[in-house]
C-alpha positions in Angstrom: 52.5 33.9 -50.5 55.9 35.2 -50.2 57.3 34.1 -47.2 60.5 35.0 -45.0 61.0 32.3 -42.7 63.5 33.1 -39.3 67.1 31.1 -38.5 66.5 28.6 -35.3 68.3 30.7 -32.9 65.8 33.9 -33.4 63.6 34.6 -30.8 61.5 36.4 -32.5 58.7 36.8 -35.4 60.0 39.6 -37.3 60.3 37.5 -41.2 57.7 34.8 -40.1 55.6 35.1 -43.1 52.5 32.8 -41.4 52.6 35.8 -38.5 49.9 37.3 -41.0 48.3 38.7 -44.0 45.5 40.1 -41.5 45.2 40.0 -37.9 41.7 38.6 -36.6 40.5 36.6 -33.6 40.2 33.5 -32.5 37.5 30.9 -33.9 34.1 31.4 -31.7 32.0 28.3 -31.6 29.9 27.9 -34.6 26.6 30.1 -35.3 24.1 30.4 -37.8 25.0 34.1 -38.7 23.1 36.9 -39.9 23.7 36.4 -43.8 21.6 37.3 -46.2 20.1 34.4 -48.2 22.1 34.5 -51.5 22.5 31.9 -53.8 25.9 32.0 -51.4 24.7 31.0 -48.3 22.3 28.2 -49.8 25.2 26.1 -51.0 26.7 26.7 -47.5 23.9 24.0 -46.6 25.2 21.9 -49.3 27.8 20.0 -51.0 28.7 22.9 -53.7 31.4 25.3 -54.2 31.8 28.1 -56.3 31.8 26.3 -59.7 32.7 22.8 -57.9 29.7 19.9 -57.8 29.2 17.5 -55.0 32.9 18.3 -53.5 31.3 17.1 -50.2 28.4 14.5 -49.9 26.9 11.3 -48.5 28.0 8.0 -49.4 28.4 4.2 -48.9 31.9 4.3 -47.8 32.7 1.4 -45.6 36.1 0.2 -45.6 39.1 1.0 -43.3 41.6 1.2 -46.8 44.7 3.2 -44.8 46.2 4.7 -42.3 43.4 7.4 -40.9 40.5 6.4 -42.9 37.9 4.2 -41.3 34.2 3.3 -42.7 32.9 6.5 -40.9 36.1 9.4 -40.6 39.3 10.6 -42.6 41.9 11.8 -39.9 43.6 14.6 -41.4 46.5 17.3 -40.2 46.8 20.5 -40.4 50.7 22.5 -39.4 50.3 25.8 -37.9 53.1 27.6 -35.9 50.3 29.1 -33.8 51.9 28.6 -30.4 54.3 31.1 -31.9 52.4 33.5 -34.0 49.1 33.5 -32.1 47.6 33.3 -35.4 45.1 30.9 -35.9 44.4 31.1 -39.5 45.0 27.6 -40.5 43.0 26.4 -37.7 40.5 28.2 -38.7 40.0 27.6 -42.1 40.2 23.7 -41.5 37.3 24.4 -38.9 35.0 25.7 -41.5 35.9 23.6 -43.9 35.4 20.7 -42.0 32.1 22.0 -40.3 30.8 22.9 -43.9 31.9 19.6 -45.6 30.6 17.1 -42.8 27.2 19.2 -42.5 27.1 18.3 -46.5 27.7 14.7 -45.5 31.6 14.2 -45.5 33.2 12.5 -48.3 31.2 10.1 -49.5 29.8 9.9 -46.3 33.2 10.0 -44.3 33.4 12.4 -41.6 36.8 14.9 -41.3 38.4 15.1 -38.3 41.2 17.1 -38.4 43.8 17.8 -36.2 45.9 21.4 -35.8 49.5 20.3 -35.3 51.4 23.5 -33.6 54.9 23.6 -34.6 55.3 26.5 -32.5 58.2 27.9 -35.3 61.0 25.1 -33.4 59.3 21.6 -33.5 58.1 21.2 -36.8 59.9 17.7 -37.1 58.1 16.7 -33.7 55.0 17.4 -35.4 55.8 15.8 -38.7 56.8 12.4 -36.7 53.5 12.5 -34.9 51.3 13.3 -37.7 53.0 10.4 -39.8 51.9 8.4 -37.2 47.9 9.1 -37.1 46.6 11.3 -40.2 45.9 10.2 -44.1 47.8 13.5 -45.3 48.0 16.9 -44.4 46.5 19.8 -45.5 45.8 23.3 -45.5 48.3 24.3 -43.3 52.1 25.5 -43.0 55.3 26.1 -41.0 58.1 28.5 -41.5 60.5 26.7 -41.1 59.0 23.6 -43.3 62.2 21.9 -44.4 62.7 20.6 -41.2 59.9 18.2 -41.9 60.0 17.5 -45.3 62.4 14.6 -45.1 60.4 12.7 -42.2 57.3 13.3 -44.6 58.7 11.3 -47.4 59.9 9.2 -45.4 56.4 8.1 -43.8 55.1 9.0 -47.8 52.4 11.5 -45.9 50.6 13.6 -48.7 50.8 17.4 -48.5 48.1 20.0 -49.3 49.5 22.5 -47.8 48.0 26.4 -47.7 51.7 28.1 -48.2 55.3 26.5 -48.3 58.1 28.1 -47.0 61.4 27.0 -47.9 62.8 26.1 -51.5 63.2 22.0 -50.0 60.1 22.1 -49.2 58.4 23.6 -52.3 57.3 21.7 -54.6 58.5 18.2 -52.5 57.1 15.0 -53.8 53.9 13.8 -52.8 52.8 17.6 -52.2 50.1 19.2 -54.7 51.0 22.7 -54.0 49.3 25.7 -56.4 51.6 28.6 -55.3 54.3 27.6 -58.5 57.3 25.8 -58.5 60.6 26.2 -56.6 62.5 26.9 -59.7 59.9 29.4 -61.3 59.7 33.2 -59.9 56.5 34.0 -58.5 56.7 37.4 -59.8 57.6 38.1 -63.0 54.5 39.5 -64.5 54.5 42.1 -61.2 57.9 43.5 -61.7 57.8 44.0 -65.2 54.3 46.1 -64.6 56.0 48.4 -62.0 59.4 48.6 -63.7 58.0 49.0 -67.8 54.3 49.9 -67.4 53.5 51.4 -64.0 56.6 53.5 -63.2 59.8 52.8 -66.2 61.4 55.3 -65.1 62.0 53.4 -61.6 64.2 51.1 -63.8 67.0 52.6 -62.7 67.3 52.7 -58.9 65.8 49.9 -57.5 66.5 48.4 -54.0 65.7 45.7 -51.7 66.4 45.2 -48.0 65.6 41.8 -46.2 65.7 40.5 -42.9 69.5 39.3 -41.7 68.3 35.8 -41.6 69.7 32.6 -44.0 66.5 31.9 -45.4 65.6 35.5 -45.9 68.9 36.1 -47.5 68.3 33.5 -50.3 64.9 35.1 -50.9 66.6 38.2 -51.4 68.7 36.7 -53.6 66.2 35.6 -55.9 64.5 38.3 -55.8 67.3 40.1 -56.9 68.4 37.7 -60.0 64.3 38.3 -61.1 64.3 42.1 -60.5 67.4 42.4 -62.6 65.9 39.7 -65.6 63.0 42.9 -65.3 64.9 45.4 -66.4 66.3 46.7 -63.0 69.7 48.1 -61.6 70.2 47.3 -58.1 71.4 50.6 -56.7 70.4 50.0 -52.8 70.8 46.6 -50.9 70.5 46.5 -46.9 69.9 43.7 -44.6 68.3 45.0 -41.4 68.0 42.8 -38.0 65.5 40.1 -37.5 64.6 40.6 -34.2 63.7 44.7 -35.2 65.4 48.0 -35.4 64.7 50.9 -32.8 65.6 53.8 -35.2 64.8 53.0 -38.8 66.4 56.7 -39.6 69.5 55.4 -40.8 67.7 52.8 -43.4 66.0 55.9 -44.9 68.5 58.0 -44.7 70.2 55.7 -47.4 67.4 55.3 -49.2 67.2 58.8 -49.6 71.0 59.4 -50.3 70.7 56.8 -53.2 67.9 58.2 -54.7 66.0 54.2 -54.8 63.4 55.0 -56.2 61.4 51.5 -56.2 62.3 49.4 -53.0 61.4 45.5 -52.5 60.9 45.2 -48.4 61.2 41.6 -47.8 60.3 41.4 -43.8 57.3 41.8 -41.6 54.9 44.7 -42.2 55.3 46.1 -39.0 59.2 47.1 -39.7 58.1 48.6 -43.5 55.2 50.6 -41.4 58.0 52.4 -39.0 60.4 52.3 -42.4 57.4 54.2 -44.4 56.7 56.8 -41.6 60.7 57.8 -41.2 60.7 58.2 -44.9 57.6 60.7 -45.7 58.3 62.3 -42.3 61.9 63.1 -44.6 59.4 64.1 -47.0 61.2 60.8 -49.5 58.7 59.4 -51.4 59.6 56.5 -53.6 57.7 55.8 -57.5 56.9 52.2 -55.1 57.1 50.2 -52.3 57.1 45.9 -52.8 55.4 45.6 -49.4 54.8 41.8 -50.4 51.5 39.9 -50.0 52.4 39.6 -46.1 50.8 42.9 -45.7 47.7 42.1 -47.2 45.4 42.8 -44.5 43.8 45.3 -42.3 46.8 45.2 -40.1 49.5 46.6 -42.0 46.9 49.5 -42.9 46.7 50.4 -39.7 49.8 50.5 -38.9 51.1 52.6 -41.5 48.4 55.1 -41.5 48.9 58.6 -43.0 51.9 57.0 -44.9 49.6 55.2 -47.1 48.5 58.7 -48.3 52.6 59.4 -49.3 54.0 56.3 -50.3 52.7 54.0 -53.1 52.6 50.3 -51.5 51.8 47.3 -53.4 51.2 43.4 -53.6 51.1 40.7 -55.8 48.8 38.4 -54.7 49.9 35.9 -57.4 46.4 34.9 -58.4 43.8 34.9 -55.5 41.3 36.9 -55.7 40.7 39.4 -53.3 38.6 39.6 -50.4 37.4 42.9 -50.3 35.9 42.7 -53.9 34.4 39.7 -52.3 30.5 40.2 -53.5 32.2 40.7 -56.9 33.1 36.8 -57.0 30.2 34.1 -56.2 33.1 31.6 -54.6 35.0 34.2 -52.6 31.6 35.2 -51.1 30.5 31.9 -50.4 33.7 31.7 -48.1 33.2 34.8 -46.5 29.3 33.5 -45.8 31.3 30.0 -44.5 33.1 32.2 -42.2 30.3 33.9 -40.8 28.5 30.4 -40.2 31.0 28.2 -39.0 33.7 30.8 -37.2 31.9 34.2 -36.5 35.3 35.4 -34.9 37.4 35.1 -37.4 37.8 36.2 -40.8 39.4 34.9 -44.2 43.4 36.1 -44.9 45.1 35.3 -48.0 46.8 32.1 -46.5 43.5 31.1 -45.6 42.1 31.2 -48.8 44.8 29.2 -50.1 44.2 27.0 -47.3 40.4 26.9 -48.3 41.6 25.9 -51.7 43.8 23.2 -50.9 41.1 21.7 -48.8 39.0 21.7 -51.4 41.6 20.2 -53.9 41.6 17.2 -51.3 38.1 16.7 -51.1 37.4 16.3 -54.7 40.3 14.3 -55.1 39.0 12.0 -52.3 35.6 11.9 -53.6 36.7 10.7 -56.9 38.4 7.3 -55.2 35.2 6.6 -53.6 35.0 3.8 -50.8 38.9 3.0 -52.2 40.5 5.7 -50.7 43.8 5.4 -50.6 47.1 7.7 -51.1 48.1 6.6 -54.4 44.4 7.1 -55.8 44.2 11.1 -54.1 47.5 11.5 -55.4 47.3 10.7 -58.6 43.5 12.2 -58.7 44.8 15.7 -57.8 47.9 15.6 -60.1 45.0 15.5 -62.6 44.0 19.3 -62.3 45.5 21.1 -65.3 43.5 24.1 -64.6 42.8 24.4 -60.5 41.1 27.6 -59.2 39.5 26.1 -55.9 35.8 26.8 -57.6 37.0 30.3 -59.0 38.9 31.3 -55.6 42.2 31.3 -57.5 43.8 32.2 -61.5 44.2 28.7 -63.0 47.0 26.9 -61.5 48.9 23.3 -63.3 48.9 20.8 -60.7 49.8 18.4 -63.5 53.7 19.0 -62.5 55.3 19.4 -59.2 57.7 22.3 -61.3 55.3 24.7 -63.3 55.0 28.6 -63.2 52.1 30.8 -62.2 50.9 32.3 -65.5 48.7 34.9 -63.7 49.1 37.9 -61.5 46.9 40.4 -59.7 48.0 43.6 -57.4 46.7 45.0 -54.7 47.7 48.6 -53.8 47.3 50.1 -50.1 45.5 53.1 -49.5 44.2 54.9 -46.1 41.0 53.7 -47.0 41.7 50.0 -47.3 43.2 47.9 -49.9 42.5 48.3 -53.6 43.2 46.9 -57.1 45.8 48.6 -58.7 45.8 50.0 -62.2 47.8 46.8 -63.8 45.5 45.9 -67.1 44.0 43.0 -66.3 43.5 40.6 -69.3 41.9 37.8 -67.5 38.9 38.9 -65.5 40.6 40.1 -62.6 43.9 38.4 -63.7 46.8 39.5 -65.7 47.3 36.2 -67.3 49.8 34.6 -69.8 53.0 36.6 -68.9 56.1 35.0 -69.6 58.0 32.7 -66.7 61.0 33.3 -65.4 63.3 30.4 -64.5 65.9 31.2 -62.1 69.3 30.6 -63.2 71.3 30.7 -59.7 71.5 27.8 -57.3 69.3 28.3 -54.4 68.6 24.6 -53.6 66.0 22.1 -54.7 63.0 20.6 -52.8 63.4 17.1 -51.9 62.2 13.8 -53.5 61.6 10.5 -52.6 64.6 9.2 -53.9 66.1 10.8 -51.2 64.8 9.1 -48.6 64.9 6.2 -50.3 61.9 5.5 -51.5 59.3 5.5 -54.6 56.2 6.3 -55.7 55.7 2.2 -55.4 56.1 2.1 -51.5 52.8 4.6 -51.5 49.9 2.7 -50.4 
């Protein structure tokens, strides 16, 4: 997911990327649900899922081999700023994951007991410092501001599986098995050179970006830029707007318009591009595209932009997950939505929470495979093993071999008034554009941290 995290003194959650990709409600308590008996909802009953066997099961686990495993439970964390956002979507994903995989019988008969650790944006390192002190790892969660607690991680040498990271010192950190690339690779490169040499060339030309007036938004921007450029593109338009929202969004178009952009990266919260879209087709500008970036993937955003949608062409890279309303097209996509409907009625999946869903599942085969010995050093080095992770066919392959490899696959979504859709990108892979060449970044935007330093080694894990 691409993610605009906010400086500490904003007060607001204009860039916070975990604010949403699809606004939903809270978790209800677990029902049965009305689902139709597909082959779907049987392995809901059962340790299965999507192409994965026995990720969840009974066992003969009995020894207490770290900190947060027992003979009977796993004690596992989950970060969410969701005292902040109000969105639960980490929570809730752990919920039916955990509901699903200790109805299945745990791993190897170990229940999950997960705790939701609520950064609420600010206290990230609080949360870190207690979760080093109780859980086994983390997983499937995330904070905007992450970096804050990278550093304490290592230092307790706390596992992370997380469902989106944030910031570049936190992406791709040691001891985290993260599938959304590493921090020196662009996420995008396959999705720009579609829009700017397939999809619309002659775009090329007048390209623009505008970003939230925040640090951390700032070096996104950056990046962006330095990969847009490596595309093919002449940066003809740049704006920063402010973070904490703009009553008259006129002026911003009004520049557009004068510069003629003619394919504009929006990297900010959907609900700023939504009032940015209307001023711009009530001018009667309409741009070749709009990069509303994967934080808009939801019913939200389309709601919010309405008629626009009609006007302007919007679209997203989700950077190889498969998408949720093609969901009956893709046996483990609809397996989660039929989890969903079991285990959380009042809730639904978002991107982040498919990610999330992934990395849980990433965990729980790696767990499984270390049997009663369950320790940090054995997951570890079990889930470093995947060469070719898709989270039982949720996600394009992904290397978890190295801490520093590219996404080789792409997929795009475009919004419409009628919901989002596919776009038109030739799709080599299923629904994947696969096998596009990386780009490395060549400018110095920082570099996640490593053991090293904190001081420590993959020796001192346990």
């Amino acid at each position: 997911m691409r993610v605009q995290a906010i400086p500490a003194a904003l007060a607001a959650a204009a860039l916070l990327a975990v604010a949403g990709c699809g606004g939903h409600d809270s978790a209800g308590d677990a029902s049965d649900g009305d689902a139709s008996p597909t082959k779907a909802a049987q392995q809901a009953t059962s340790g299965d899922f999507g192409d994965l066997k026995k990720v969840c099961g009974p066992g003969d686990a009995k020894s207490a081999t770290a900190q947060g495993i027992t003979a009977d439970t796993i004690k596992l964390g989950v970060m969410s700023d969701v005292g902040f956002t109000k969105n639960s979507e980490f929570g809730d994903t752990a919920k039916v994951f955990t509901s699903w995989c200790n109805a299945a019988g745990g791993i190897n008969g170990r229940k999950i007991e997960a705790t939701v650790h609520d950064s609420k944006l600010m206290e990230v390192r609080q949360r870190m410092l207690e979760a080093c002190k109780s859980d086994f790892a983390l997983v499937g969660g995330g904070s905007a501001l992450d970096a804050l607690g990278v550093q304490d991680r290592l230092k307790c040498l706390l596992p992370d599986f997380p469902a989106q990271v944030s910031q570049i010192q936190n992406q791709g950190s040691d001891l985290q098995l993260n599938a959304t690339g590493g921090a020196s690779y662009d996420r995008y490169p396959g999705y720009y050179q579609w829009l700017l040499k397939t999809a619309y060339p002659k775009s090329a030309g007048a390209v623009g970006t505008i970003a939230g007036d925040a640090a951390v938004s700032k070096v996104i921007d950056a990046r962006a830029q330095e990969s847009l450029k490596a595309a093919g593109a002449k940066i003809t338009y740049h704006d920063l707007y402010p973070a904490a929202g703009v009553s008259d969004w006129t002026p911003y178009a009004q520049s557009i318009k004068s510069k003629g952009v003619k394919g504009l990266v929006f990297l900010g919260d959907f609900a700023s591009l939504s009032k940015l879209e209307q001023v711009l087709t009530g001018m009667n500008y309409k741009l070749d595209w709009i990069d509303a970036n994967n934080n808009a993937y939801g019913p939200a955003f389309l709601q919010l932009a309405g008629k626009s949608l009609d006007y302007q062409n919007n679209f997203a890279d989700l950077s190889g997950v498969y998408p949720l309303e093609k969901a009956a097209d893709n046996p483990a996509t609809e397996q989660l939505v039929t989890l969903f409907k079991k285990y959380a009625p009042n809730a639904q999946p978002t991107l982040p929470g498919v990610r999330g869903f992934a990395s849980w599942l990433l965990f729980a085969k790696a767990a499984s495979s270390c049997g009663d010995q369950l320790t940090r050093t054995c997951l570890y080095n079990a889930a470093r093993k995947e060469t070719a992770w898709t989270g039982g066919g949720l996600l394009a392959p992904v290397d978890l071999s190295k801490a520093d490899a590219p996404l080789t696959c792409f997929n795009v979504e475009k919004a419409t008034s009628k919901g989002w859709v596919p776009a038109d990108f030739q799709p080599n892979d299923g629904a994947y554009r696969c096998n596009e060449s990386p780009y490395k970044f060549k400018g110095n935007y920082g570099k996640p941290l490593t053991l090293a330093d904190v001081g420590k080694s993959m020796s001192d894990v346990k």
